[in-house]
C-alpha positions as CSV (number, residue, x, y, z in Angstrom):
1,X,-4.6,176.5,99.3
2,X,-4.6,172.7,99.3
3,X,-1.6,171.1,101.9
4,X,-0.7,167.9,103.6
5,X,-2.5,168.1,107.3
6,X,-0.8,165.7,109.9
7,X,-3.9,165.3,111.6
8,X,-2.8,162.7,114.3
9,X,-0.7,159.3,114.9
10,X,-0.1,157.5,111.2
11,X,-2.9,160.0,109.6
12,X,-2.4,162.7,107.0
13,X,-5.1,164.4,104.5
14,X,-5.3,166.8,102.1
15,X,-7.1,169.8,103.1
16,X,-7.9,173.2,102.0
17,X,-6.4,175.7,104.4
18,X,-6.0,179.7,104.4
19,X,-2.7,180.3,102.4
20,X,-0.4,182.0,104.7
21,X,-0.3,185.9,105.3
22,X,3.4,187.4,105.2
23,X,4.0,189.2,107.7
24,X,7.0,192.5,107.4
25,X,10.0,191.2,105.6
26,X,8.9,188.3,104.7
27,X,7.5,186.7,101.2
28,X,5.3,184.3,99.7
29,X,6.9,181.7,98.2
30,X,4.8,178.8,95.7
31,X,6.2,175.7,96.8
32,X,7.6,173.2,93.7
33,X,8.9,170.5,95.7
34,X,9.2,169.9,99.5
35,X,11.1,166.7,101.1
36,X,9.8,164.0,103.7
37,X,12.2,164.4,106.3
38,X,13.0,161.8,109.1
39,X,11.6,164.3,111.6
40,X,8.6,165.0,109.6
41,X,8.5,160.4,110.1
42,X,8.8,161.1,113.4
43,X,5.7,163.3,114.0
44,X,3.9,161.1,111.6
45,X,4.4,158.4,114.1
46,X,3.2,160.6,117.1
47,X,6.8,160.6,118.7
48,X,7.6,164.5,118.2
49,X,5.9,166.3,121.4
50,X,7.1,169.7,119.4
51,X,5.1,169.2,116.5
52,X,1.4,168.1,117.7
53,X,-1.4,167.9,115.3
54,X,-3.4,169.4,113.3
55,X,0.0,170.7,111.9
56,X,1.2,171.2,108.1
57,X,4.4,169.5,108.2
58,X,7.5,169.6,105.9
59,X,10.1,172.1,105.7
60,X,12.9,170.9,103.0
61,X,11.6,173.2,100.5
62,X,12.1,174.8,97.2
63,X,10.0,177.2,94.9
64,X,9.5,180.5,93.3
65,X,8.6,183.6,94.9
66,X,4.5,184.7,94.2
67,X,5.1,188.6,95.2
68,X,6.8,191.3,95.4
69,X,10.1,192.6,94.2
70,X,11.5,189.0,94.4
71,X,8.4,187.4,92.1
72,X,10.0,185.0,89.7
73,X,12.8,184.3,91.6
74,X,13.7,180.5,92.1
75,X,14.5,180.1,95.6
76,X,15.5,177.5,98.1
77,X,14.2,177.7,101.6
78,X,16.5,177.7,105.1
79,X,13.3,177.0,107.3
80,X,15.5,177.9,110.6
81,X,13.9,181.3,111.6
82,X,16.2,182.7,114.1
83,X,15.5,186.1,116.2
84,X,18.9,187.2,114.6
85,X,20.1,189.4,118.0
86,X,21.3,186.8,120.6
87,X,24.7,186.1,121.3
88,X,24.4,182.6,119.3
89,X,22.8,185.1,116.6
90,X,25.6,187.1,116.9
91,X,28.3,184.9,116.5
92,X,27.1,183.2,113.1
93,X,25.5,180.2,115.7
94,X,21.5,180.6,114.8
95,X,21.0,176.8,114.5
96,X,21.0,177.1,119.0
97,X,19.4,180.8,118.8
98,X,17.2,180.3,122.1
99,X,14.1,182.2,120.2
100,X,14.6,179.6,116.8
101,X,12.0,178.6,115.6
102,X,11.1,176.6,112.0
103,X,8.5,175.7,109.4
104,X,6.6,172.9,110.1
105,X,6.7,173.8,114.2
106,X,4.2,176.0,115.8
107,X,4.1,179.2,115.0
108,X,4.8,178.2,111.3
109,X,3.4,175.6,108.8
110,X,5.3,173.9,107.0
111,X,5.8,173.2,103.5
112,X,4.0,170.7,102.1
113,X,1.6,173.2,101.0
114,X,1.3,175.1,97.9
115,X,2.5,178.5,99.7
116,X,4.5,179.1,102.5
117,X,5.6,182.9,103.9
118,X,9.8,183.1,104.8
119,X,11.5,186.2,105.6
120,X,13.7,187.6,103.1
121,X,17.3,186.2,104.7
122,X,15.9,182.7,104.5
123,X,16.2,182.9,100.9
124,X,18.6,181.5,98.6
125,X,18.8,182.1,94.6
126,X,18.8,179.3,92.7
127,X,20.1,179.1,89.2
128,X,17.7,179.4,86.3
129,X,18.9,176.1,84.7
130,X,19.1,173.9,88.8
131,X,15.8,171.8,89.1
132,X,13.6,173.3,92.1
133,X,13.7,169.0,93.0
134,X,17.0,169.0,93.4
135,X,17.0,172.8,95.5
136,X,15.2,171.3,97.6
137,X,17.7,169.0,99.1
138,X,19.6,172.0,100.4
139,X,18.3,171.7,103.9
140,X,19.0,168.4,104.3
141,X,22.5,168.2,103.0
142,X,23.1,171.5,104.8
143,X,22.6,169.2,107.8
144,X,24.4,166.8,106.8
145,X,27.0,169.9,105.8
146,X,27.3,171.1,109.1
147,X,27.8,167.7,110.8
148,X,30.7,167.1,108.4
149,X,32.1,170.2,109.0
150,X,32.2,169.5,113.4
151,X,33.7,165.9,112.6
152,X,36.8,167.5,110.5
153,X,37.0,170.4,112.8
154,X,37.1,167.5,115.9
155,X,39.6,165.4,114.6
156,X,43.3,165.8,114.7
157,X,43.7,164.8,111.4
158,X,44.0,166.7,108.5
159,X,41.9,165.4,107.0
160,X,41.1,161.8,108.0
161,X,41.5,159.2,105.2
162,X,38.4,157.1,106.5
163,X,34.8,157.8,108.1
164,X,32.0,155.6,108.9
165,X,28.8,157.2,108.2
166,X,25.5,155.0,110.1
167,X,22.1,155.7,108.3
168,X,21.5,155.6,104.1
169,X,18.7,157.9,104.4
170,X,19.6,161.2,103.3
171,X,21.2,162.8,106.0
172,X,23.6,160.0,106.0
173,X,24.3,159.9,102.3
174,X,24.9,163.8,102.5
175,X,26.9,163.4,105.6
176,X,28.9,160.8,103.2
177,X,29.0,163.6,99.9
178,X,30.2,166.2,101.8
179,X,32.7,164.5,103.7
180,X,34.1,163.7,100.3
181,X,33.5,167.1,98.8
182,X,35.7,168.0,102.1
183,X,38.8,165.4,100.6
184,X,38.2,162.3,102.8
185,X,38.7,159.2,100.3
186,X,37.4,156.2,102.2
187,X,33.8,156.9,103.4
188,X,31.7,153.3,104.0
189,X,27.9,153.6,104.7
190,X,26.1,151.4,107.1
191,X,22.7,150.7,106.5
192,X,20.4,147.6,107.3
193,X,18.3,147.6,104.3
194,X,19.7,146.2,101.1
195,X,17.7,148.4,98.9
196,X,19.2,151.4,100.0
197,X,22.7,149.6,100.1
198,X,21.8,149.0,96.2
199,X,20.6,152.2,95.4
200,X,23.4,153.9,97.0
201,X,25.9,152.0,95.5
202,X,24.3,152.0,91.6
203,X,23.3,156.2,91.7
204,X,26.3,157.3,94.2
205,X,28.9,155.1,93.8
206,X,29.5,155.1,97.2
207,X,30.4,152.0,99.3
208,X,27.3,150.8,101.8
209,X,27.5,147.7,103.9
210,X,24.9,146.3,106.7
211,X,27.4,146.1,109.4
212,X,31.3,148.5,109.3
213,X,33.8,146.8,107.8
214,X,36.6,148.5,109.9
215,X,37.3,151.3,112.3
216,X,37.3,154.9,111.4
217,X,38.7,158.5,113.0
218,X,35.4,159.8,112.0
219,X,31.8,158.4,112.7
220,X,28.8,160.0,112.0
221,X,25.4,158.1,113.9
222,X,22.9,159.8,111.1
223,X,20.0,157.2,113.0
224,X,20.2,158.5,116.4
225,X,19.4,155.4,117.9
226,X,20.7,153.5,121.1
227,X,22.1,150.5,118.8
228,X,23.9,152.7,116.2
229,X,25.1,154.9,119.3
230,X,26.7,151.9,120.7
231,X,27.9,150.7,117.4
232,X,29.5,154.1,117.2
233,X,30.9,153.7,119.8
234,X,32.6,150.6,119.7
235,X,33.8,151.2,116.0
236,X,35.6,155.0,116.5
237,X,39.3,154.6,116.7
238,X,41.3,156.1,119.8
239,X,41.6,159.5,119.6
240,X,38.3,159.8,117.1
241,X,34.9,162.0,116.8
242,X,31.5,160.7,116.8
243,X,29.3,163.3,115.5
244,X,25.8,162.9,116.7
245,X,22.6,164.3,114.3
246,X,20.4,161.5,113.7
247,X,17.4,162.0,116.7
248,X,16.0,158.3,116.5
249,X,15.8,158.0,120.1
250,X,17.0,160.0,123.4
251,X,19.2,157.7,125.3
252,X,21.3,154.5,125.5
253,X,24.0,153.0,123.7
254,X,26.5,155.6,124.4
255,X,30.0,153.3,125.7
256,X,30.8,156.4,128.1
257,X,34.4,154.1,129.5
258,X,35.5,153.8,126.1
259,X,35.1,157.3,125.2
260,X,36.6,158.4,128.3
261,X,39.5,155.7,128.5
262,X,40.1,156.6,124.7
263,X,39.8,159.9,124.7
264,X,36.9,159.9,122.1
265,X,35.1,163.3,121.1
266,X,31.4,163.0,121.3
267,X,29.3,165.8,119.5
268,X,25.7,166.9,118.8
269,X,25.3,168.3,115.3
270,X,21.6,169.8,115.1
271,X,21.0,172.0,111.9
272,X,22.8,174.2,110.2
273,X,24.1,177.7,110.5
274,X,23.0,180.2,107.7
275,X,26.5,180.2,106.5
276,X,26.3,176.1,106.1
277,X,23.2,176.8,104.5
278,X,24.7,178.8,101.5
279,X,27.9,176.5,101.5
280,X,25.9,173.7,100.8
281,X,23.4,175.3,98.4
282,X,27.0,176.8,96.4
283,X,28.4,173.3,96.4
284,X,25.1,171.9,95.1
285,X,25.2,174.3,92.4
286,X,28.8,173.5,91.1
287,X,28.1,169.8,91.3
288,X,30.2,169.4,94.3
289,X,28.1,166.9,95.9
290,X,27.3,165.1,93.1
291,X,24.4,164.4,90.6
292,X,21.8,164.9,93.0
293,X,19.6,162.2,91.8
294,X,18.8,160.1,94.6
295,X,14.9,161.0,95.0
296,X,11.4,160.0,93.9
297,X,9.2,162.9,92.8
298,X,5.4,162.5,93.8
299,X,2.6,164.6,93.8
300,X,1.4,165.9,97.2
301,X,-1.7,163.8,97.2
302,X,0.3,160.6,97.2
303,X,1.9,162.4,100.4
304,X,-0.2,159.7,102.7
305,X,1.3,156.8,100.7
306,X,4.6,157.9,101.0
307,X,4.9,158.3,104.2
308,X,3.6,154.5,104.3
309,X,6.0,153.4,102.0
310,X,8.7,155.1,104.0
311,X,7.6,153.4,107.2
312,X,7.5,150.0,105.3
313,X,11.1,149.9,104.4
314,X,9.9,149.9,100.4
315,X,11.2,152.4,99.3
316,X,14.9,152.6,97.7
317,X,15.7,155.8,97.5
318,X,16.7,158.2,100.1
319,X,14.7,160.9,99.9
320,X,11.0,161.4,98.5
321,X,9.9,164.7,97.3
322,X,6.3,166.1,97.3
323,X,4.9,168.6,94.8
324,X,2.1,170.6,96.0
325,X,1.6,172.0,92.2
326,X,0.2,168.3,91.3
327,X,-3.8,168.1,92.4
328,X,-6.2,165.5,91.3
329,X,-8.9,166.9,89.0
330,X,-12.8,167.5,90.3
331,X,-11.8,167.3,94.3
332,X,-12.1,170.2,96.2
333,X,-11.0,168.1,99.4
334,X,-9.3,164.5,99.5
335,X,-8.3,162.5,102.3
336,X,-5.3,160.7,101.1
């Protein structure tokens, strides 16, 4: 099968690679459309010891099942593998099962590939008339899903009026959807790059600025890095939650006084549990979240370029999306 090989620091090729065998309970799923995730940037860039190359990366995927009693079924992928018996396991808390483990990490390639094997739980239907493009934003906004869901559950009120969401990439604009999908009415966006600001405002009709424009109950740091920490920080109200789930860098920027002297919740948000998973993917369905439009479709052979363009800054929209279905004619192998 052809696929997207991260093949070390800033260099990806496509490469023809055995198509995954599935193992018991699993299936193999044709993949339609698979997003560039920030993570996915961040092994790209050689800063993600957990993913080294050669390694297929990607694992915000969507597609149709090849075999088996499932063939023909659209589907959308939960990539989060869990070993389904631990006390985290137990308790409906697989996102920080101990044995986790998730496409596009070893043991599992990822997804921007035309195949990729899944166990049978880490399936979701998808409507015959929902574009696999759009399915394929479930993980993400199943991220951003859960992270809403700590930052209501952390906070007092019920529910806040205002949240400050940092980062216009996707998680950040999902983090902002579901939070008003879960009632909140004043949600502001903070993201440097005016493209994004314009996109998000034109398509979303949501409000982005490149610094806050006041202090909110709820603040969600979708970047992860030491300067939005601190800016999170220092724009939280007394009392408020910072929900943590962007993994730009590890440390700095946290004001530990302030969150102490203010009595400030501070939480990490990593994933999703399965039940976040099918939340999200319902709400997408009943147009909860919105149009869903906010992505550029390209085939997987522009992969490399994409991930360029993503680096650069040039790209407006959140979210790019790979098909693996889209080769160029008379190559058997292509560096990209």
């Amino acid at each position: 099968m052809k696929a997207l090989v991260y093949e070390g620091v800033e260099t990806l090729a496509v490469r023809d690679i055995a198509a995954p065998t599935p193992a018991t309970g699993e299936h193999l799923v044709r993949i339609h459309a698979s997003g560039i995730c920030g993570s996915d940037m961040h092994a790209y860039l050689g800063h993600d010891d957990r993913r080294p190359a050669p390694l297929v990366l990607g694992h915000e995927a969507a597609g149709v099942v090849e075999t088996g009693p499932l063939q023909g079924k659209k589907v959308t992928i939960n990539p989060l593998v869990s070993c389904g018996t631990c006390d985290m396991c137990r308790v409906g808390r697989e996102n920080i099962c101990a044995d986790r483990q998730i496409i596009s990490m070893p043991p599992r390639e990822g997804a921007f590939a035309e195949y990729v094997a899944i166990p049978e739980a880490n399936l979701v239907y998808v409507p015959d008339t929902f574009p696999l493009e759009k399915a394929a934003l479930c993980e993400p906004l199943a991220v951003s899903w859960h992270a809403a869901k700590l930052a209501l559950k952390n906070q007092p009120d019920d529910p806040p009026q205002r949240a400050l969401v940092f980062g216009g990439g996707a998680i950040g604009l999902g983090a902002a959807l579901a939070l008003k999908a879960m009632g909140l009415t004043d949600i502001e966006i903070v993201d440097p790059n005016p493209l994004r600001r314009d996109f998000i405002k034109a398509r979303c009709k949501l409000h982005a600025a490149p610094a806050p424009q006041a202090s909110a109950p709820v603040v969600i740091d979708a970047v992860g890095y030491a300067a939005t920490r601190a800016a999170a920080s220092e724009w939280v109200t007394p009392g408020g939650v910072i929900v943590h789930v962007g993994l730009g860098e590890n440390t700095g920027g946290i004001d530990v006084r302030r969150l102490t002297l203010q009595e400030i919740t501070f939480v990490g948000s990593y994933t999703y549990t399965a039940q976040d998973f099918r939340e999200t993917a319902q709400a997408m369905f009943e147009g909860r979240l919105g149009m869903l439009d906010w992505f550029d479709v390209r085939p997987l052979h522009e992969g490399a370029q994409a991930f360029r363009d993503i680096r650069a800054g040039t790209t407006a929209a959140p979210k790019i999306v790979l098909d693996p279905r889209s080769q160029p004619v008379h190559e058997r192998t292509s560096d990209v």
